[in-house]
LUMNUFI-505897 format. One record per residue (C-alpha): residue number from 1; residue in one letter; chain; x, y, z. Coordinates in pm, 1 decimal. Example, Ala and Ser with C-alpha at 12.3 -4.5 7.8 and 13.67 -1.06 7.14 Angstrom:
% LUMNUFI-505897
+-----+--------+--------+----------+----------+----------+
| num | residu | chaine |       xx |       yy |       zz |
+-----+--------+--------+----------+----------+----------+
|   1 |      a |      A |   1230.0 |   -450.0 |    780.0 |
|   2 |      s |      A |   1367.0 |   -106.0 |    714.0 |
+-----+--------+--------+----------+----------+----------+
This chain:
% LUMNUFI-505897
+-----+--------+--------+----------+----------+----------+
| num | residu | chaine |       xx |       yy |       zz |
+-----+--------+--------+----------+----------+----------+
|   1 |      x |      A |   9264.4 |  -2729.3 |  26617.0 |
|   2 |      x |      A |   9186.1 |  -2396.5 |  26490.1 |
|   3 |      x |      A |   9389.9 |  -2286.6 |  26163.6 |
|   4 |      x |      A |   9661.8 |  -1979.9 |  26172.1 |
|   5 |      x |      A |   9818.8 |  -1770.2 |  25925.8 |
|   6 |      x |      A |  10071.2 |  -1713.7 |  26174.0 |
|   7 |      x |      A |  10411.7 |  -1903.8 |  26192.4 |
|   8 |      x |      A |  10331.0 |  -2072.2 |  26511.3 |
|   9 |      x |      A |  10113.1 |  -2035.2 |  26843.8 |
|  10 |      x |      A |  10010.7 |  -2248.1 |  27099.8 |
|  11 |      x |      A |   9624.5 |  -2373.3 |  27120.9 |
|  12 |      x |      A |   9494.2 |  -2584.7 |  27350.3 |
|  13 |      x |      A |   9823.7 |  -2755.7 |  27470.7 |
|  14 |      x |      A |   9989.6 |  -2833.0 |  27165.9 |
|  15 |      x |      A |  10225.0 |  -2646.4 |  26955.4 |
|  16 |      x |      A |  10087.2 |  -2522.1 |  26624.7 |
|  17 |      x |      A |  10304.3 |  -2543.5 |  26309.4 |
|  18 |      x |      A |  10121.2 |  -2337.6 |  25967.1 |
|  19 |      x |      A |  10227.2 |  -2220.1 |  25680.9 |
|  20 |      x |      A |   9939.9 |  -2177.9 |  25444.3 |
|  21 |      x |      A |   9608.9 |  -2379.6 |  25473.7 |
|  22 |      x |      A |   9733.9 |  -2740.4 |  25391.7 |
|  23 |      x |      A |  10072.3 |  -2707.7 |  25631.5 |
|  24 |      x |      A |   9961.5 |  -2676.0 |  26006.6 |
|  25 |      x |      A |  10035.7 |  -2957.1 |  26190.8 |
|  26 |      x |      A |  10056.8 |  -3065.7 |  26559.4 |
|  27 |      x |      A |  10339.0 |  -3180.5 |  26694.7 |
|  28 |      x |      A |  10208.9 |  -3435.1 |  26918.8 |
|  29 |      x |      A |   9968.6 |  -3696.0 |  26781.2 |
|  30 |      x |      A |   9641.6 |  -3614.7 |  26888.5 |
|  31 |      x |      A |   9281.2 |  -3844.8 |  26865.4 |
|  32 |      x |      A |   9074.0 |  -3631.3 |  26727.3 |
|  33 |      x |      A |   8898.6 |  -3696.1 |  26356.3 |
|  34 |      x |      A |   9101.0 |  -3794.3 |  26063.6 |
|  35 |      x |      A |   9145.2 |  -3428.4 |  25850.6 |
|  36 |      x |      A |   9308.8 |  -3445.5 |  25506.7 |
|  37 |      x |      A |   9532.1 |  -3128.0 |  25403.1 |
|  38 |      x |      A |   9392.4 |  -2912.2 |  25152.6 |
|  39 |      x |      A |   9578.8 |  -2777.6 |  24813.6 |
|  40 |      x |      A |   9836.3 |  -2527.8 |  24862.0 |
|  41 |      x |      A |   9688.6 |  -2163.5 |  24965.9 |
|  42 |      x |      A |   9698.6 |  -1895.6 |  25228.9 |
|  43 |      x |      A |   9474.8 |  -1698.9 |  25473.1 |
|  44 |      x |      A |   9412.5 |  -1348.9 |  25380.6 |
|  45 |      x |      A |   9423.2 |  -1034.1 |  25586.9 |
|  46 |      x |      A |   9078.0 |  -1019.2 |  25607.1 |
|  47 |      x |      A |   9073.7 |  -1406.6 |  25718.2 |
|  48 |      x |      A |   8924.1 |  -1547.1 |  25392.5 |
|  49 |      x |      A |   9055.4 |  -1870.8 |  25261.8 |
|  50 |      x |      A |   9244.8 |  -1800.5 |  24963.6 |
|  51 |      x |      A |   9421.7 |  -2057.8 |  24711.6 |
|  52 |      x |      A |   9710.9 |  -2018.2 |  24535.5 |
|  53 |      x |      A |   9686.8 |  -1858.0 |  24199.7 |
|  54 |      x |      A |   9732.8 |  -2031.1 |  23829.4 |
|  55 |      x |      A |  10018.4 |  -1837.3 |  23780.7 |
|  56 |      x |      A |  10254.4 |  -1943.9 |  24093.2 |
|  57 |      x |      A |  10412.9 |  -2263.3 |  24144.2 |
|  58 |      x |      A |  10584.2 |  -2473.5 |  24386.8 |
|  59 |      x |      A |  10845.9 |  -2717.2 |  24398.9 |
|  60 |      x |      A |  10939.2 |  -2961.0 |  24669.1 |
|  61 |      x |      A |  10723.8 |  -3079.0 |  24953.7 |
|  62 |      x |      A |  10946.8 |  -3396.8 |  25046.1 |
|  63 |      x |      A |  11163.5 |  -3489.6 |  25342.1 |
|  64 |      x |      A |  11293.3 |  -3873.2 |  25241.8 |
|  65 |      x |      A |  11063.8 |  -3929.6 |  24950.7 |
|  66 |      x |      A |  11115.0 |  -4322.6 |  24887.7 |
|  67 |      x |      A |  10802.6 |  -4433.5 |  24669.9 |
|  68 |      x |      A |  10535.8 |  -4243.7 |  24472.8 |
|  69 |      x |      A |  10245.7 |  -4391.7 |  24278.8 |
|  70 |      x |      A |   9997.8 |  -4239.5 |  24055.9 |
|  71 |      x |      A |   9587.9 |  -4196.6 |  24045.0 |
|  72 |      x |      A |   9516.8 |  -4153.8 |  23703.2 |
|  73 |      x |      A |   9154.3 |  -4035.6 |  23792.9 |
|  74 |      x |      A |   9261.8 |  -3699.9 |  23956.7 |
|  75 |      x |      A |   9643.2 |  -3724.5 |  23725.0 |
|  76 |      x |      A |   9816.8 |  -3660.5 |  24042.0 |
|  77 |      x |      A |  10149.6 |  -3804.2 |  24148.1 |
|  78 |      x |      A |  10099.5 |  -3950.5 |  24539.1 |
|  79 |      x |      A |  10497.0 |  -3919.6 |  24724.0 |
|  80 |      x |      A |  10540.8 |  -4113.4 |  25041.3 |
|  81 |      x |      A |  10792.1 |  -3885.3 |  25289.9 |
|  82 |      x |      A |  10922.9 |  -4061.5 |  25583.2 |
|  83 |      x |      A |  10952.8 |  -3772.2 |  25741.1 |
|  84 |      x |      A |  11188.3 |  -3706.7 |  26019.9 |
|  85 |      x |      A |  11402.0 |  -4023.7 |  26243.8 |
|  86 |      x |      A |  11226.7 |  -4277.0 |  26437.0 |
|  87 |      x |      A |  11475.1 |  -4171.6 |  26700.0 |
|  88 |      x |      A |  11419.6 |  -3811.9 |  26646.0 |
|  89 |      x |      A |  10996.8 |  -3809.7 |  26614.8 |
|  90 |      x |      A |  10780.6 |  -4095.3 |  26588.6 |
|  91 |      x |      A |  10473.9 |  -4100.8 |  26364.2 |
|  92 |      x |      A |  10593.6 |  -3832.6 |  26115.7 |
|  93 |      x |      A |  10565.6 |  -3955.5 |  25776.6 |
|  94 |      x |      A |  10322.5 |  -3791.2 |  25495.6 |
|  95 |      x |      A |  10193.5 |  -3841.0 |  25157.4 |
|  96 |      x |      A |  10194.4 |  -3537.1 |  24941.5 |
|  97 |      x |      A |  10022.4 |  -3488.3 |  24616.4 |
|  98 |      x |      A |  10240.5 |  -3344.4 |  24330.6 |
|  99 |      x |      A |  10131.8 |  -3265.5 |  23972.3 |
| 100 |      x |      A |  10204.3 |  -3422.3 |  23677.3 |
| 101 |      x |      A |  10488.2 |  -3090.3 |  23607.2 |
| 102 |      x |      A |  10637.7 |  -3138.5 |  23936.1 |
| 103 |      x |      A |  10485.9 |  -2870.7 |  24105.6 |
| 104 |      x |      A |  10342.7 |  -2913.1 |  24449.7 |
| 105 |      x |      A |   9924.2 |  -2973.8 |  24470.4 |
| 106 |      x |      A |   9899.0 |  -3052.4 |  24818.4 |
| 107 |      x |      A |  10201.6 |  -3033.2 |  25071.2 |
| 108 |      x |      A |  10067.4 |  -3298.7 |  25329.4 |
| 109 |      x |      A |   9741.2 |  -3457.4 |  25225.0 |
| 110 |      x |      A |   9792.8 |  -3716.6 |  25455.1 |
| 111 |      x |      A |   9934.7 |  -3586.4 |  25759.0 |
| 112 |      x |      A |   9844.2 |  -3273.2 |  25774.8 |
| 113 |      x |      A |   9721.4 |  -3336.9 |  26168.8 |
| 114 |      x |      A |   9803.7 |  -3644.7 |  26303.3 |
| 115 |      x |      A |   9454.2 |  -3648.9 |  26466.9 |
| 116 |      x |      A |   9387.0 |  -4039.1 |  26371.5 |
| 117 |      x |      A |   9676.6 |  -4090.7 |  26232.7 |
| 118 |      x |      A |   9968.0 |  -4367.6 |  26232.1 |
| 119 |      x |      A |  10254.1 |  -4319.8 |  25952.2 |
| 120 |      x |      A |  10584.9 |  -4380.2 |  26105.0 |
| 121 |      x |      A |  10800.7 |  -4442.2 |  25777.1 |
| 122 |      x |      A |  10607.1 |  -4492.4 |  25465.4 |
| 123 |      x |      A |  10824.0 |  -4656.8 |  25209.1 |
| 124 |      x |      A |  10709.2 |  -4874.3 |  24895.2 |
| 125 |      x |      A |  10351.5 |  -4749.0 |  24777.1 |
| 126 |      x |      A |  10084.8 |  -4897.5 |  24513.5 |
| 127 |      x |      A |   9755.9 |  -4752.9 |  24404.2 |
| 128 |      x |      A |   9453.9 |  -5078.6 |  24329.4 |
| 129 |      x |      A |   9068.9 |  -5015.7 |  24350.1 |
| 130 |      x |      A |   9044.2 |  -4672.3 |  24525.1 |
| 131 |      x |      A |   9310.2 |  -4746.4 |  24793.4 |
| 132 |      x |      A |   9651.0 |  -4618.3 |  24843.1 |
| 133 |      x |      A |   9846.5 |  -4878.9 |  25023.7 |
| 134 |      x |      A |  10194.0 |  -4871.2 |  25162.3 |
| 135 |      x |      A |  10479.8 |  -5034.8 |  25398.3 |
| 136 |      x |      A |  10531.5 |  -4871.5 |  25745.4 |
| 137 |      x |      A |  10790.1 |  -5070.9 |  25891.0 |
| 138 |      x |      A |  10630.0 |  -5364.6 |  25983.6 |
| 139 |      x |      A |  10262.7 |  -5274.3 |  25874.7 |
| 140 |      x |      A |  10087.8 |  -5239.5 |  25597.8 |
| 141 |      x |      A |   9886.3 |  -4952.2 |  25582.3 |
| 142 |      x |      A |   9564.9 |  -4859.5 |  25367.4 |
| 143 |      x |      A |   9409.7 |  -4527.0 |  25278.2 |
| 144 |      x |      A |   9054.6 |  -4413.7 |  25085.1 |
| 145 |      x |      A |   9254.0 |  -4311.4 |  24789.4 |
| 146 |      x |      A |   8962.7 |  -4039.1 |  24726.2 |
| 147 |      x |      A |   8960.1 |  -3839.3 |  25062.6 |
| 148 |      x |      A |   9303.7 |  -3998.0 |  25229.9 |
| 149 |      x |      A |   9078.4 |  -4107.7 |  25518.0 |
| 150 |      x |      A |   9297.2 |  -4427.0 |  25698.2 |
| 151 |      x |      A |   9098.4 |  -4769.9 |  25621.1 |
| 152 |      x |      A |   9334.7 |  -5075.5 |  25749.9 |
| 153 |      x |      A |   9652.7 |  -5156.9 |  25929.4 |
| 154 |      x |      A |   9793.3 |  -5518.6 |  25823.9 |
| 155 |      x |      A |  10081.4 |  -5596.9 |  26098.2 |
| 156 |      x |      A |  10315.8 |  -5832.4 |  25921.9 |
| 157 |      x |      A |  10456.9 |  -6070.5 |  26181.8 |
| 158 |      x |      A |  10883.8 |  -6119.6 |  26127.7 |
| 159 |      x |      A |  10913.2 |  -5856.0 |  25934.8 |
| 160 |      x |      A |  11180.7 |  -5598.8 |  26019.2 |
| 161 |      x |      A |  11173.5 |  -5354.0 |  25719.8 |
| 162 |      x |      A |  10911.5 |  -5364.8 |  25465.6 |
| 163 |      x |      A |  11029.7 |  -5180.8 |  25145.0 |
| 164 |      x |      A |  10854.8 |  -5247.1 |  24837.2 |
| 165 |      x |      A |  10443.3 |  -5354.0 |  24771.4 |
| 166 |      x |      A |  10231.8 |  -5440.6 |  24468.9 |
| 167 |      x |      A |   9891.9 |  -5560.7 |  24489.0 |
| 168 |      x |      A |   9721.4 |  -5780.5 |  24296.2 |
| 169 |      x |      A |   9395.1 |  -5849.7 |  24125.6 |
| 170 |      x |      A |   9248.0 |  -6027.3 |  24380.5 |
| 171 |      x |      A |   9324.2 |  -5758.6 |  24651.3 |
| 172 |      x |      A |   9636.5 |  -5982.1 |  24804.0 |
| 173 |      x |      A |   9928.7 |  -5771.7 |  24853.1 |
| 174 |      x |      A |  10302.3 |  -5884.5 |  24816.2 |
| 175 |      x |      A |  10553.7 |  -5693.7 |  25026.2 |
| 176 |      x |      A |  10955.1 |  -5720.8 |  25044.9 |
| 177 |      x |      A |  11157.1 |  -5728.5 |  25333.1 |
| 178 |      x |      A |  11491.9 |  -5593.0 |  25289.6 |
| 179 |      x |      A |  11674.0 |  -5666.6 |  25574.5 |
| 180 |      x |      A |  11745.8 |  -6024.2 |  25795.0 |
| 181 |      x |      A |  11498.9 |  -6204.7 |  25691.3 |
| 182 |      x |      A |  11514.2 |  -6150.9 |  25328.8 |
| 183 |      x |      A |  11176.7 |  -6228.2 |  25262.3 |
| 184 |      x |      A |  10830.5 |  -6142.8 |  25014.9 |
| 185 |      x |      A |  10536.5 |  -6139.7 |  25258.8 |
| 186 |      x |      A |  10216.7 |  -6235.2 |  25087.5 |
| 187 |      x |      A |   9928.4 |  -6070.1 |  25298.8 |
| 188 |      x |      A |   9544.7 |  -6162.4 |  25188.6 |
| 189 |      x |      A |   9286.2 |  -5905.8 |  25143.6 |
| 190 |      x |      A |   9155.6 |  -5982.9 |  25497.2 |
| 191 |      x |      A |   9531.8 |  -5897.3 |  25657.5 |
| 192 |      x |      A |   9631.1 |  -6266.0 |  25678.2 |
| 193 |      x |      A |  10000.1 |  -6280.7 |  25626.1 |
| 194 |      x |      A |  10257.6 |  -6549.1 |  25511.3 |
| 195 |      x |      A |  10580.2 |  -6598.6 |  25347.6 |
| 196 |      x |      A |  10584.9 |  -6602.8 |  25015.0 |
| 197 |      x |      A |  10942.9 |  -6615.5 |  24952.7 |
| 198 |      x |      A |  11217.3 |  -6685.6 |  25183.2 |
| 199 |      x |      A |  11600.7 |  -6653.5 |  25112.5 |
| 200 |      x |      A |  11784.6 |  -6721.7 |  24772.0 |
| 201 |      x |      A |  11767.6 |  -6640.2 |  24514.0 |
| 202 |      x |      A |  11659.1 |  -6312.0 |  24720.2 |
| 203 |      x |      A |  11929.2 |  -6071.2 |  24768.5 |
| 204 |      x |      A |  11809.1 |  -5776.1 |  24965.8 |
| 205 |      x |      A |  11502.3 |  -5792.9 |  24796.3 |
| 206 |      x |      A |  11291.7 |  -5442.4 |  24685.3 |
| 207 |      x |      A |  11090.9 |  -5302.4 |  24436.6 |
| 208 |      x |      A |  10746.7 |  -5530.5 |  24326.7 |
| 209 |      x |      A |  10543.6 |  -5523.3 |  24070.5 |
| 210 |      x |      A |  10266.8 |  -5752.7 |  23919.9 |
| 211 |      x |      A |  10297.7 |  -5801.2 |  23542.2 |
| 212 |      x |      A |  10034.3 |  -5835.6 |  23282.3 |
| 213 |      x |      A |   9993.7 |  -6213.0 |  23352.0 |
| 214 |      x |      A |   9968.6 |  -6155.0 |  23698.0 |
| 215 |      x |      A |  10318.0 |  -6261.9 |  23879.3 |
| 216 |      x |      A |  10498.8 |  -6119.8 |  24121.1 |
| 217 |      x |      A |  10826.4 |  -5912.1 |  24010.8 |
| 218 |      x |      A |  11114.7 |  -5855.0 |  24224.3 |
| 219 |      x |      A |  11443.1 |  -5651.6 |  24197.4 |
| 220 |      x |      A |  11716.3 |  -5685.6 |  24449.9 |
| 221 |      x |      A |  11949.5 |  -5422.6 |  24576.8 |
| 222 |      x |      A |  12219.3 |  -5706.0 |  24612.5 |
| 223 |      x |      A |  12284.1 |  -5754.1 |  24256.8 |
| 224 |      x |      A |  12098.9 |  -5691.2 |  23927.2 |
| 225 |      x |      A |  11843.5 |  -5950.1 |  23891.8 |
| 226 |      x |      A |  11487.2 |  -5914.8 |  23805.1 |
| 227 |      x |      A |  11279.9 |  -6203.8 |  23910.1 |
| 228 |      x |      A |  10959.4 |  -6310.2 |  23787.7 |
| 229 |      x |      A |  10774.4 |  -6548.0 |  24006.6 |
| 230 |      x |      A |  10441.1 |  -6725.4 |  23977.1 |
| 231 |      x |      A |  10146.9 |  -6695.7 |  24236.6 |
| 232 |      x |      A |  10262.6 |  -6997.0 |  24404.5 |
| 233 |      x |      A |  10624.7 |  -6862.1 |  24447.3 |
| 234 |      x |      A |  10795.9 |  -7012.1 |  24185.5 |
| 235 |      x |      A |  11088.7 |  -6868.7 |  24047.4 |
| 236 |      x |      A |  10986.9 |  -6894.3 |  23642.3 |
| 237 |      x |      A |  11252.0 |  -6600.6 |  23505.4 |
| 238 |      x |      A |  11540.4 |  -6425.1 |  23573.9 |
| 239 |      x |      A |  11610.1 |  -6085.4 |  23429.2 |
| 240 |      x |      A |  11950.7 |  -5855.4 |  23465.6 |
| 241 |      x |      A |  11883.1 |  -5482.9 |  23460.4 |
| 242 |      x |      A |  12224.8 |  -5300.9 |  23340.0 |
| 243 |      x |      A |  12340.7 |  -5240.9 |  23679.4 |
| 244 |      x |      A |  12260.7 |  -5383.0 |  23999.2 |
| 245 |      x |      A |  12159.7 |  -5212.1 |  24352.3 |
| 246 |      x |      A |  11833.5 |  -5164.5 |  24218.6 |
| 247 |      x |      A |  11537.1 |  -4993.4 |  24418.8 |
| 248 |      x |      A |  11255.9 |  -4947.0 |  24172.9 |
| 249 |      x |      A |  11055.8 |  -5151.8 |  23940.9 |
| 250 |      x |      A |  10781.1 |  -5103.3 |  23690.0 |
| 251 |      x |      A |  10617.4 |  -5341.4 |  23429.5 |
| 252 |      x |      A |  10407.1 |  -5182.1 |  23134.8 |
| 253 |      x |      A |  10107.6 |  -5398.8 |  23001.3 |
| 254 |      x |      A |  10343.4 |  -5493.3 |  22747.9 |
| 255 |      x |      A |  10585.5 |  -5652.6 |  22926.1 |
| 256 |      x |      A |  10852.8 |  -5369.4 |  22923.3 |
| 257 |      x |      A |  10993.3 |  -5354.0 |  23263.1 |
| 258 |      x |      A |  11197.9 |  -5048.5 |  23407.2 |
| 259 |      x |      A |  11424.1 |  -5074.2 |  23693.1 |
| 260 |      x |      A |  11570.2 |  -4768.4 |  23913.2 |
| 261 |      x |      A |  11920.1 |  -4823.3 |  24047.8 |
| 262 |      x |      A |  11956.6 |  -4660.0 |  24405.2 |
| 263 |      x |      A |  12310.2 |  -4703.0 |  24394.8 |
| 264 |      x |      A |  12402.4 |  -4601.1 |  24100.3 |
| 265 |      x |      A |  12204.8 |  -4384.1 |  23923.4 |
| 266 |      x |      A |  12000.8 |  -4538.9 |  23625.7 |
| 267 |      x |      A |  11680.9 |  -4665.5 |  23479.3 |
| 268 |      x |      A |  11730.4 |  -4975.1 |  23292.9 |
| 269 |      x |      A |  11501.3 |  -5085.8 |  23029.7 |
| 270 |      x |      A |  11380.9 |  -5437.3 |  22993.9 |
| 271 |      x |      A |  11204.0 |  -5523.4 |  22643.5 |
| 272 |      x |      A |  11086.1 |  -5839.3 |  22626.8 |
| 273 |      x |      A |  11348.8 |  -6138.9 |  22529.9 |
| 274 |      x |      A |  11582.4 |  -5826.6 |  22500.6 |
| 275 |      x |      A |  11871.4 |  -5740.1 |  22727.1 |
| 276 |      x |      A |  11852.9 |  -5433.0 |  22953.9 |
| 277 |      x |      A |  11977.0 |  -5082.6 |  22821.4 |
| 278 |      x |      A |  12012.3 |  -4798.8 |  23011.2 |
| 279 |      x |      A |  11776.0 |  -4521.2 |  22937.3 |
| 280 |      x |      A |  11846.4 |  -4262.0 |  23195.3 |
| 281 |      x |      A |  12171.2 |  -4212.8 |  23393.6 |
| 282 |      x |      A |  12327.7 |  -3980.4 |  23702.6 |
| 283 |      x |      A |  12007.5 |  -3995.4 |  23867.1 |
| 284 |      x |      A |  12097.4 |  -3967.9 |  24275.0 |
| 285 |      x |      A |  11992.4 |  -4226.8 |  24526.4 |
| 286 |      x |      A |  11702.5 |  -4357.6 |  24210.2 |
| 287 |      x |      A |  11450.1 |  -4489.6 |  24458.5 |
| 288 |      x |      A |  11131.7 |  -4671.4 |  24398.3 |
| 289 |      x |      A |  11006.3 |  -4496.2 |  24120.1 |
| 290 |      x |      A |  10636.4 |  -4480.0 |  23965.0 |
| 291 |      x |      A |  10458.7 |  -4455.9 |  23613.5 |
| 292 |      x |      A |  10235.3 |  -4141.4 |  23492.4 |
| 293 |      x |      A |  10041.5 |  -4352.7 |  23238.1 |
| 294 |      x |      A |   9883.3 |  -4021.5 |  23156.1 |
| 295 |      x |      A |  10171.0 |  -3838.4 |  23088.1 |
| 296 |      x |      A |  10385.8 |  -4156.0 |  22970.9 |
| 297 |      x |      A |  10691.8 |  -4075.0 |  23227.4 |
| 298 |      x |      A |  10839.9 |  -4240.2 |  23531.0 |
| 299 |      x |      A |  10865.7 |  -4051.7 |  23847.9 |
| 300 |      x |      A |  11205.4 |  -4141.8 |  24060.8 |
| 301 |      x |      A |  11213.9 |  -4025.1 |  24401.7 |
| 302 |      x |      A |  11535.0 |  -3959.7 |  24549.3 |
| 303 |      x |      A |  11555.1 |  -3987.5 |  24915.6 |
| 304 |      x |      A |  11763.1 |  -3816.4 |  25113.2 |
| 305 |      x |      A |  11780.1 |  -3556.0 |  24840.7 |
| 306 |      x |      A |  11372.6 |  -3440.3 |  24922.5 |
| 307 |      x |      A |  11387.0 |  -3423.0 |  24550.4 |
| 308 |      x |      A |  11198.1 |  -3641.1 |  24247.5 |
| 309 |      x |      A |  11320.6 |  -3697.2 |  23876.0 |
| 310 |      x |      A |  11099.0 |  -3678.6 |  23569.3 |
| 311 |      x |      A |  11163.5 |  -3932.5 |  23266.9 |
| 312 |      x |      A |  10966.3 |  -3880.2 |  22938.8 |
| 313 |      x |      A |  10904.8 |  -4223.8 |  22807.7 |
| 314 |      x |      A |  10935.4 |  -4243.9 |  22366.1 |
| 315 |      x |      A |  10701.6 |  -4444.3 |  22205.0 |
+-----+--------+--------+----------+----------+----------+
């Protein structure tokens, strides 16, 4: 597919969407190589490949952001878009890369061309060893977190929405289901998967995290428990973030554990043997939110809004 300047054009069969070097796209999925988009810039009059200077920025780049997660080696914030309806376009979703300020790096790193491609709806998204992995419905999906190249595709069998993902030390990835069956998957390194919880005391289970001694944390949109079980998928704690219909969940190698309310707006804090407190409030449709250990803040995306909130973190 050769790259335009232009606002659209049809080459070779397929309608051709650009707007600067890291937006064209085709609309139909094509099997062609894997291409990664490239940071925000232009062509010139003269045709030369120009990127956009230090003293412009952008803002935005999301349609449904539901999950980010962040690669501390390049301090860049990774936003999973869902992109347009099932019903409306398959295969649409995107990850974008977004700066530590906010400001847009790369509009559609993955998913620039859906030349071998699959991303329906990305949702929950974790970062281990190199690898960007996330839920696509009923898949789990991997990427080369370096050049976004696709690596695996883990089908989960019974699941009918995955939502939330944390991986492990050992490479084996827990993933909620949200809907009928309220389930956490537990899917090996090699793409075996099982169930790891079913039912009570899951209540449309979401956000998961792995804590510092290695369990599994879960927060439910039902109500506002945090639960903490063991690798054999024992309940061993129960936690209450301030308010429930939560979405989001991050644990600090402390223990600290913050929880984003999609419902209603906040980020609860969770100090060890302390009771929740709210530390941010009036955030819209709080999804599952990330930590910038670089820049100690959390990083809410907010859905439907195509928009993401920045919380500094105190000592």
């Amino acid at each position: 597919m050769k790259r335009s300047a232009t606002d659209g054009r049809v080459t070779g069969g397929l309608i051709v969407l650009c707007a600067g070097m890291s937006a064209c796209m085709a609309q139909s999925e094509g099997d062609g190589d894997f291409q990664a988009g490239e940071p925000l810039g232009t062509v010139n009059e003269a045709g030369e490949a120009t990127p956009m200077t230090d003293n412009v920025k952008v803002y935005g780049s999301y349609r449904f952001a539901e999950s980010c997660t962040f690669d501390p080696e390049r301090n860049l914030i990774l936003a999973m878009n869902a992109g347009v309806a099932q019903d409306v376009q398959e295969n649409d979703g995107y990850v974008s890369l977004i700066n530590p300020d906010g400001s847009v790096h790369t509009t559609k790193w993955i998913g620039a061309t859906r030349d071998g491609l699959t991303l329906n709806h990305p949702l929950g998204s974790a970062v281990a060893d190199g690898v960007l992995y996330t839920v696509d419905i009923d898949t789990v999906r991997t990427f080369d977190l370096a050049t976004g190249e696709p690596l695996d595709s883990f089908p989960v069998e019974g699941a009918t929405i995955l939502n939330g993902i944390a991986v492990a030390d050992d490479g084996t990835i827990y993933a909620s289901n949200t809907r009928e069956p309220e389930r956490i998957y537990e899917i090996t390194a090699d793409g075996s998967a099982s169930v790891f919880v079913d039912g009570e005391p899951l209540a449309l289970p979401n956000g998961v995290a792995i804590d510092q001694d290695g369990n599994v944390v879960v927060v439910n949109i039902g109500n506002s428990d945090v639960l903490t079980f063991d690798r054999q998928g024992n309940l061993i704690r129960t936690e209450n973030a301030a308010e429930g219909g939560n979405d989001g969940v991050v644990v600090l190698e402390d223990g600290t554990k913050y929880v984003s309310s999609v419902r209603f707006g906040s980020v609860s804090r969770i100090r060890p043997g302390q009771q929740a407190e709210v530390v941010a409030a009036g955030i819209p449709s709080a999804a599952s939110m990330c930590y910038d250990s670089t820049q100690n803040q959390l990083v809410i995306p907010m859905n439907n809004h195509n928009a993401m909130a920045f919380v500094a973190l105190g000592d």
